[in-house]
KOLKEKOL-791943 format. One line per 2 residues: number of its first residue (from 1); their letters; for each residue z, y, x of C-alpha. Coordinates in pm, 1 decimal, padded with zeros to 6 digits, always signed. Each point is the difference from the previous one (the first is absolute). Layout:
<rs>
NUM	A	Z:Y:X  ...;
</rs>
This chain:
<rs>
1	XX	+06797.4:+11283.9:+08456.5  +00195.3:-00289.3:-00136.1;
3	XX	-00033.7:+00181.9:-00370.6  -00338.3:+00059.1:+00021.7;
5	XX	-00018.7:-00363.1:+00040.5  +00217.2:-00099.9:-00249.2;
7	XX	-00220.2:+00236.5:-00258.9  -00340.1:-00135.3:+00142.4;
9	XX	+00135.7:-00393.4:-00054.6  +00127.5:+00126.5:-00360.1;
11	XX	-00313.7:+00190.0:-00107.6  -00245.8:-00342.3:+00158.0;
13	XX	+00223.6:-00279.0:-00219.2  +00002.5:+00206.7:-00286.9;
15	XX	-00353.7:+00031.2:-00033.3  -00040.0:-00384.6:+00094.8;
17	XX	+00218.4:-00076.7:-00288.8  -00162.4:+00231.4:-00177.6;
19	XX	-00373.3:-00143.0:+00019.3  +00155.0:-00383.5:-00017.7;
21	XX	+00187.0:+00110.7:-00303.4  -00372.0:+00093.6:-00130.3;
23	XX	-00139.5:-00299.0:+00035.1  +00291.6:-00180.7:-00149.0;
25	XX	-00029.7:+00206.6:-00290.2  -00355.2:+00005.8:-00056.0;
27	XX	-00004.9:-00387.4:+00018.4  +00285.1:-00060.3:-00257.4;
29	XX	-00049.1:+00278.3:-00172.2  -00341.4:+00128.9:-00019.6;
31	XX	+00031.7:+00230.6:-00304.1  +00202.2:+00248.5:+00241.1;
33	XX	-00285.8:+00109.1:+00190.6  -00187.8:+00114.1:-00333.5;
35	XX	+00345.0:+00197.2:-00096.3  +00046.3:+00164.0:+00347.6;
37	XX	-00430.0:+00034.6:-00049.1  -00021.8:-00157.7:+00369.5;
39	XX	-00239.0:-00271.3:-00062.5  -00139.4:+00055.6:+00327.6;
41	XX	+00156.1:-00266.0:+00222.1  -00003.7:+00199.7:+00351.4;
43	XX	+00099.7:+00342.2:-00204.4  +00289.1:-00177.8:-00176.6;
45	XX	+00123.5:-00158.0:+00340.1  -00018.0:+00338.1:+00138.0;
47	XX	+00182.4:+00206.9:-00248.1  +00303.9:-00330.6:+00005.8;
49	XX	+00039.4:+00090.1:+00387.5  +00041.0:+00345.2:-00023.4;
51	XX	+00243.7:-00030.9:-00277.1  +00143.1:-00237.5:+00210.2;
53	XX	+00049.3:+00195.3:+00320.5  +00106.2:+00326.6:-00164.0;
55	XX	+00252.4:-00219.3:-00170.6  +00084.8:-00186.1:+00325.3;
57	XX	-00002.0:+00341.9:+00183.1  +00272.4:+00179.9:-00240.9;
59	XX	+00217.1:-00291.0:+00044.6  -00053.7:-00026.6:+00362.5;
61	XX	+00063.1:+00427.6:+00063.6  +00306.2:-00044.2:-00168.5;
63	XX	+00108.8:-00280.9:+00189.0  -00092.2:+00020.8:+00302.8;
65	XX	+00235.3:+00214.9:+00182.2  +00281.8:-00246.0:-00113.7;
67	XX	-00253.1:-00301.9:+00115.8  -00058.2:+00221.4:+00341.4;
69	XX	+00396.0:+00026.4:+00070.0  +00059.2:-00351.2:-00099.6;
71	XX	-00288.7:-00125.4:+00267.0  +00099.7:+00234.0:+00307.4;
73	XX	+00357.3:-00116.5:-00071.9  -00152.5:-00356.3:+00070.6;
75	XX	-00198.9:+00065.6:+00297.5  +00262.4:+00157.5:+00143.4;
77	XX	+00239.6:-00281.3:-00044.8  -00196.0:-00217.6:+00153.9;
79	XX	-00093.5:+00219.5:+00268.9  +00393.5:+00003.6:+00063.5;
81	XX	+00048.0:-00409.9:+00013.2  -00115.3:-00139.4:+00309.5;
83	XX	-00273.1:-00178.6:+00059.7  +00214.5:-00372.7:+00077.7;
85	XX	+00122.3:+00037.9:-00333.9  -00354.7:+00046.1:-00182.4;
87	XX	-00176.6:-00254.0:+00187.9  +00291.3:-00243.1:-00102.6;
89	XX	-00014.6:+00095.9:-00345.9  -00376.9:-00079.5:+00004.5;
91	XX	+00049.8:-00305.2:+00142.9  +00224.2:-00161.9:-00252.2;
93	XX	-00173.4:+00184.0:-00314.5  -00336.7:-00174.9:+00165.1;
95	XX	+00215.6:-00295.3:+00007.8  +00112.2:+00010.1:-00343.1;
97	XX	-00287.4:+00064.1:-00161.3  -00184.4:-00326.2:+00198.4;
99	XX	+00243.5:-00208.3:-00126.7  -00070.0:+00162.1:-00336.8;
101	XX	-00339.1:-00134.6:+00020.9  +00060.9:-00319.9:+00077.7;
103	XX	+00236.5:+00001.3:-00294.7  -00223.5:+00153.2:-00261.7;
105	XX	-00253.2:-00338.6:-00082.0  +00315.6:-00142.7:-00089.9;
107	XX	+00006.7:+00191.4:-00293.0  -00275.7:-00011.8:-00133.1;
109	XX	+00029.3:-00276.6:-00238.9  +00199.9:+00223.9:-00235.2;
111	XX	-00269.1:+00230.4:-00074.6  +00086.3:+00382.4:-00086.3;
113	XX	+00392.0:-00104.6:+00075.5  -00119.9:-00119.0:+00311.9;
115	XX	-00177.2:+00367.9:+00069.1  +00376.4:+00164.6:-00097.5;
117	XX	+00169.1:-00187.0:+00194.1  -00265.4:+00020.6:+00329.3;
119	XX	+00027.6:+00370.9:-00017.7  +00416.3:-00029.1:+00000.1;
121	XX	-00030.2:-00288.9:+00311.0  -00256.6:+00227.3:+00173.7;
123	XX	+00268.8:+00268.6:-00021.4  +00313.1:-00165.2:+00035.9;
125	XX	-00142.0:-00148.3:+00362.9  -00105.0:+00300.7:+00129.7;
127	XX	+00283.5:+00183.6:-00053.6  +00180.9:-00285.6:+00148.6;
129	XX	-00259.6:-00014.7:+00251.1  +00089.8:+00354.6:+00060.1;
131	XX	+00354.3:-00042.5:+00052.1  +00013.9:-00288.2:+00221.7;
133	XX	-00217.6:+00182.7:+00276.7  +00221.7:+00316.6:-00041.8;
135	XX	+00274.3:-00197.6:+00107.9  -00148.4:-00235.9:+00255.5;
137	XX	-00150.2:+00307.7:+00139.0  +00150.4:-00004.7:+00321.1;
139	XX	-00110.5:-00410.8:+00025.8  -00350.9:+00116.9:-00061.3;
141	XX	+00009.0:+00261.0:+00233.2  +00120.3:-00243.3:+00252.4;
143	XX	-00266.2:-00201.0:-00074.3  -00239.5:+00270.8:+00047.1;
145	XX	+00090.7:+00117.4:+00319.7  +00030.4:-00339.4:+00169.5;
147	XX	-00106.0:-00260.6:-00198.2  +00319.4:-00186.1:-00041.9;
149	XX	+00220.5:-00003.9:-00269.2  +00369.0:+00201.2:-00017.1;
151	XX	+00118.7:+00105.8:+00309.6  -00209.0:-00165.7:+00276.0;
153	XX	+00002.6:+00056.7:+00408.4  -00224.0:+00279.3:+00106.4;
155	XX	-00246.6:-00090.8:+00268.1  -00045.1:+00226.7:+00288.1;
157	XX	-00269.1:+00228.1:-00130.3  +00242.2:+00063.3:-00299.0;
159	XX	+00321.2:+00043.1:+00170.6  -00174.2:+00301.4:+00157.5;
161	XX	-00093.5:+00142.5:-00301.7  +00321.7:-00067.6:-00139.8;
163	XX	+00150.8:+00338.6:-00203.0  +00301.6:+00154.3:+00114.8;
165	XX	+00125.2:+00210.0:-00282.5  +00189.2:+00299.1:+00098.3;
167	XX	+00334.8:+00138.5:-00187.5  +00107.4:+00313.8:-00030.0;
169	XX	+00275.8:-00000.8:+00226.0  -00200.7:-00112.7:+00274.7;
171	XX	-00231.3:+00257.1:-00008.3  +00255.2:+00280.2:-00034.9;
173	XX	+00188.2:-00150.6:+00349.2  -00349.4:+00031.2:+00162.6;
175	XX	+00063.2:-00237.4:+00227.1  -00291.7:-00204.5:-00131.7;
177	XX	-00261.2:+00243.8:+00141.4  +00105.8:-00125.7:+00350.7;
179	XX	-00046.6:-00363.6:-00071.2  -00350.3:+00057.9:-00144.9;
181	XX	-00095.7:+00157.0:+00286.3  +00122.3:-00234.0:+00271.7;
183	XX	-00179.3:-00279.5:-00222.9  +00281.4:-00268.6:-00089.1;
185	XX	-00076.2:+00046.1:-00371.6  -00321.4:-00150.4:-00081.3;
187	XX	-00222.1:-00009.9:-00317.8  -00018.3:+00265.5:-00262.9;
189	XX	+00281.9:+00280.8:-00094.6  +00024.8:-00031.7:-00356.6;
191	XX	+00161.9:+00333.7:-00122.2  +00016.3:-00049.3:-00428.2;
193	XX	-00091.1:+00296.4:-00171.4  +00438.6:-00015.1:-00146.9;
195	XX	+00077.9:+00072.4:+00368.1  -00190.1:+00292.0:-00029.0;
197	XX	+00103.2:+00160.8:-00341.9  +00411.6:-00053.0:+00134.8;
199	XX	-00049.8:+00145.8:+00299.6  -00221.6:+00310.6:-00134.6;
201	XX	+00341.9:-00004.4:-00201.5  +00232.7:+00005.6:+00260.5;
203	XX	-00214.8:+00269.4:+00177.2  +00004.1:+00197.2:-00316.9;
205	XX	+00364.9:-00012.9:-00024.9  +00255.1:+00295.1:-00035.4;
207	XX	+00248.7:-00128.7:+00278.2  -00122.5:+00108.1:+00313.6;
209	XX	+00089.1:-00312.9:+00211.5  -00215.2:-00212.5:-00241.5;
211	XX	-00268.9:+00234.6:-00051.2  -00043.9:-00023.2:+00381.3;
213	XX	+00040.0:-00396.1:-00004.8  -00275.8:-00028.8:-00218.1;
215	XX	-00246.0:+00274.7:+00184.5  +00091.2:-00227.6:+00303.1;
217	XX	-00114.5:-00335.3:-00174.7  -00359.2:+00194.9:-00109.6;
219	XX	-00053.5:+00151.7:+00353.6  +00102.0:-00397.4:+00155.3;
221	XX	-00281.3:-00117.2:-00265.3  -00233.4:+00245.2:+00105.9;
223	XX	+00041.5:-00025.8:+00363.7  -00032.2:-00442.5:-00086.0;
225	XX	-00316.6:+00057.0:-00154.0  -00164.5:+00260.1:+00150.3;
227	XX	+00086.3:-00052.1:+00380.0  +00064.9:-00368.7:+00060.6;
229	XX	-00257.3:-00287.9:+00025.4  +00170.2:-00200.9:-00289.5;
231	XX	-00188.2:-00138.3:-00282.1  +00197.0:+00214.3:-00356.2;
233	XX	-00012.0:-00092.8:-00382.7  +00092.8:+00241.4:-00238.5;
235	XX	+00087.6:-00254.3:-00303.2  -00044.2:+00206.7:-00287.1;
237	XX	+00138.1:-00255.0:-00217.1  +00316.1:-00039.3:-00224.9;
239	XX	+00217.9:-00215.6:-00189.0  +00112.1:+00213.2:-00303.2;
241	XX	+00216.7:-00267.5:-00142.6  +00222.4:+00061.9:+00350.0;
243	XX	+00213.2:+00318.2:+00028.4  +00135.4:-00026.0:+00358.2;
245	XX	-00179.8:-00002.2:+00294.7  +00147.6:-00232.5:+00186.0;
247	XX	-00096.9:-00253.9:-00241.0  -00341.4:+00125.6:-00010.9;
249	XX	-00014.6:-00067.7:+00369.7  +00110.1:-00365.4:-00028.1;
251	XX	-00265.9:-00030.6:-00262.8  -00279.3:+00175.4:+00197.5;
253	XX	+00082.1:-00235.8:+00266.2  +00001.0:-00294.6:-00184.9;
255	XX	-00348.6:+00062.7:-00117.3  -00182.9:+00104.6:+00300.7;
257	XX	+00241.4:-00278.1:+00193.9  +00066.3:+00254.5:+00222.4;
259	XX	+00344.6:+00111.4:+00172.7  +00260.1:+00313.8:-00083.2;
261	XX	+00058.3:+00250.8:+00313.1  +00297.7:+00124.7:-00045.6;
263	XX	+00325.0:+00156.8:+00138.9  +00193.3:-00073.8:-00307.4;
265	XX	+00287.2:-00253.6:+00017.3  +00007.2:-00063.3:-00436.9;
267	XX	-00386.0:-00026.4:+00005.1  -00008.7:-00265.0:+00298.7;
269	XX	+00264.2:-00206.8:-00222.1  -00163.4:+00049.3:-00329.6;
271	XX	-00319.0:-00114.7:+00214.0  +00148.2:-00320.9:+00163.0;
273	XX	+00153.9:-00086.6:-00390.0  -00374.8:-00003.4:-00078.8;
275	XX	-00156.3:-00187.9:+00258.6  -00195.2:+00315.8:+00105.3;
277	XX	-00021.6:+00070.1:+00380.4  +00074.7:+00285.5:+00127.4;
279	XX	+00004.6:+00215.9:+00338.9  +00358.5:+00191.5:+00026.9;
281	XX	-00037.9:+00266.6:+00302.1  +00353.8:-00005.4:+00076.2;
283	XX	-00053.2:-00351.2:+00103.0  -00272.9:+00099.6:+00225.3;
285	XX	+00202.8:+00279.7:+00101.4  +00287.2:-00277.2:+00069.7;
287	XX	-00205.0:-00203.8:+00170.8  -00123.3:+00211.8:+00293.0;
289	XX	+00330.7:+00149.2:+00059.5  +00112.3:-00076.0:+00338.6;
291	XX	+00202.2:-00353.6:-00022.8  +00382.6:+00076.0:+00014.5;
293	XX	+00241.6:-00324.5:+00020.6  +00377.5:-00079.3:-00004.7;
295	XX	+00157.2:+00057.3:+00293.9  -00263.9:+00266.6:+00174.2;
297	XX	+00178.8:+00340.7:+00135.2  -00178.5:+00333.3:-00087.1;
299	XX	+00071.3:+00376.6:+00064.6  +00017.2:+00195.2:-00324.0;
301	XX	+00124.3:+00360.4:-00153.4  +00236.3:-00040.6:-00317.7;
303	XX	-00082.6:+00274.7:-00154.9  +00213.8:-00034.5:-00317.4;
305	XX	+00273.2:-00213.8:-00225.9  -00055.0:-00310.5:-00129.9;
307	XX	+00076.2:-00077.1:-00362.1  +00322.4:-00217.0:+00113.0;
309	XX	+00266.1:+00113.5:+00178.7  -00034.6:+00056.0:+00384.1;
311	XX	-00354.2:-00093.2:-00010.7  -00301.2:+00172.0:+00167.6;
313	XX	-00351.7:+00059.2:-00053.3  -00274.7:+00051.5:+00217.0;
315	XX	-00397.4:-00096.3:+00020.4  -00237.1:-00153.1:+00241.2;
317	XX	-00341.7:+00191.4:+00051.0  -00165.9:-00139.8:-00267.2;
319	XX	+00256.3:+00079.5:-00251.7  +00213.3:-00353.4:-00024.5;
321	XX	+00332.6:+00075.2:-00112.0  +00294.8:-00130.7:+00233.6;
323	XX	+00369.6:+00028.5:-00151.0  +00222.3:+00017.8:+00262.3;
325	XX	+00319.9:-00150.8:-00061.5  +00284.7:+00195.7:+00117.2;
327	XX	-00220.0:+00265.5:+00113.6  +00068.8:+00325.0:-00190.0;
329	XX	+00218.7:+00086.4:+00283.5  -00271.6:+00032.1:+00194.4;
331	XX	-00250.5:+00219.3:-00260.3  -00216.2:+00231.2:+00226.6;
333	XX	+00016.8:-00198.7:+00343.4  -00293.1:-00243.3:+00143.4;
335	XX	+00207.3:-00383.2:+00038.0  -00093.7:-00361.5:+00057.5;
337	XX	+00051.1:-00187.6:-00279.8  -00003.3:-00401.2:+00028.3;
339	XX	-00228.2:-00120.2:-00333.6  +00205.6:-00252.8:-00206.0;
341	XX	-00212.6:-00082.2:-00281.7  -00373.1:+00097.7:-00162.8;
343	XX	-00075.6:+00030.4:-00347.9  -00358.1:-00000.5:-00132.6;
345	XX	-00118.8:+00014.8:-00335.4  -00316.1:+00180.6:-00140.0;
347	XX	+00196.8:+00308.4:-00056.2  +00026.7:+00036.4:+00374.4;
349	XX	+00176.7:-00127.9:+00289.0  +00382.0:+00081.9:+00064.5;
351	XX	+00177.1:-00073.5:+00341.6  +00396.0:-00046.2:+00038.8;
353	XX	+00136.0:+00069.2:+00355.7  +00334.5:+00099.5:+00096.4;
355	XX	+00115.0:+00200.1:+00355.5  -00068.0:-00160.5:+00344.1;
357	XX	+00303.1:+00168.0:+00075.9  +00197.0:-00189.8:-00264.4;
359	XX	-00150.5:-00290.0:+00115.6  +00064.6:+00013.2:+00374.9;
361	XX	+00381.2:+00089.6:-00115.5  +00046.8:-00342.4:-00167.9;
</rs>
């Protein structure tokens, strides 16, 4: 379709140029008609088209596959960028080419110069026009959604709206589908299209444990989507110029001011080093675990070594980690173990307890 086009727009400007080049002629040289013997004004303007558009038609067949290629290569391109980066780019070649304007009666007192050098202003601020909004596009898209510049407060009706941008990781530990459907995340589930193309990766992987990761992380999408009243994106968007996807992630975010879901510890630093927000499910997880403190006695099972010497392990019900020290004697049996200490960080929560029995003996 697009080449038929291309040959119709060829054939129609060839045979405009061909019956202005007629007239041209006839009026600066009029002795040509007589020599072609088309004195008739309408027959001569006639016979100029045609030449015209066959002329205009050979060029065009033989160019136009290469002219075909060259434009679907463009549409696609910018079918690929998203849509906060075009609208910024329009904005500040708009911009530039205003302030063009206003420049261009400036220059008019040097005449043809002055013409030159309106064409090269004209130019030089849209491109820098151009630029500019490309990289205040997150500003303008700021400005957009709220009408504030940079990185305003949210008003209620936006905060629900707000984007929370899901990782890979997160959606591979599942856990997530359970949180959407008891309703504590609110707004829209943005999952980027990136996501999407790793996991379909993982799923299509050799190993068998990560083929079945990733088959996991599809069904957990599916079942998000399909199944649960949440609001979902699909962002088909992508920033070629980034290779990893973590850092497509903080980017995504940072455009649609949204906040990372994740269950990965390097992506919730890279995201605090950013000043992106961002929702870490182990912290949840943390959070709701029942409340253990220093001092509190509690019956567990060791069930195996620690990595130091004469130390324990064993877990709560919700899988909490308590190293027991001293208690490797005692892998296998149920004990009372008097809590010492709690560490929590967003790795998980680790408890250090030591024998009742040692305790009572002091």
């Amino acid at each position: 379709m697009l080449k038929k086009f291309i040959l119709a727009f060829a054939g129609l400007s060839g045979a405009w140029l061909g019956y202005t080049l007629h007239h041209i002629a006839g009026w600066k040289f009029p002795e040509l008609n007589g020599v072609l013997n088309i004195n008739d004004s309408v027959w001569g303007s006639l016979v100029f088209a045609a030449l015209g558009a066959i002329l205009f038609l050979l060029i065009g067949s033989l160019c136009a596959q290469w002219v075909s290629s060259r434009l679907h290569s463009f549409i696609a391109s910018f079918s690929n960028t998203p849509m906060s980066e075009l609208a910024a780019g329009a904005t500040g070649l708009i911009g530039g080419l205003l302030l063009a304007i206003l420049i261009y009666p400036s220059l008019t007192w040097l005449g043809k110069v002055g013409q030159i050098t309106g064409v090269a202003v004209t130019m030089a601020c849209g491109y820098m026009g151009l630029r500019i909004g490309l990289e205040k596009k997150e500003e303008l898209a700021s400005l957009w959604t709220s009408g504030k510049w940079g990185q305003p407060g949210l008003s209620e009706e936006r905060k629900i709206e707000e984007h929370k941008i899901l990782d890979t990781s997160v959606i591979i530990d599942g856990r997530i589908a359970d949180i959407c459907k008891t309703g504590f995340i609110e707004g829209t589930i943005v999952i980027p299209e990136f996501v999407l193309e790793e996991l379909q990766h993982i799923a299509d992987s050799s190993d068998l444990l990560k083929r079945n990761r990733g088959r996991r992380g599809l069904d957990i999408l599916n079942k998000i989507q399909k199944e649960l009243d949440v609001s979902v994106l699909i962002y088909e968007g992508d920033f070629e110029e980034i290779s990893e996807v973590d850092s497509k992630l903080v980017k995504l975010a940072k455009v649609l001011q949204g906040k990372v879901v994740t269950n990965d510890f390097n992506l919730n630093k890279v995201c605090e080093l950013q000043g992106v927000s961002v929702l870490n499910i182990n912290d949840l997880a943390n959070a709701v675990k029942p409340v253990v403190l220093p001092g509190e006695e509690i019956m567990v099972q060791v069930i195996k070594d620690g990595k130091e010497h004469g130390q324990g392990v064993a877990y709560l019900d919700d899988g909490t980690m308590i190293v027991v020290e001293g208690g490797r004697e005692y892998i296998g049996n149920m004990m009372e173990v008097l809590v010492t200490s709690v560490l929590q960080t967003s790795a998980g929560r680790m408890i250090f307890a030591k024998p009742k029995l040692l305790e009572k003996a002091q």
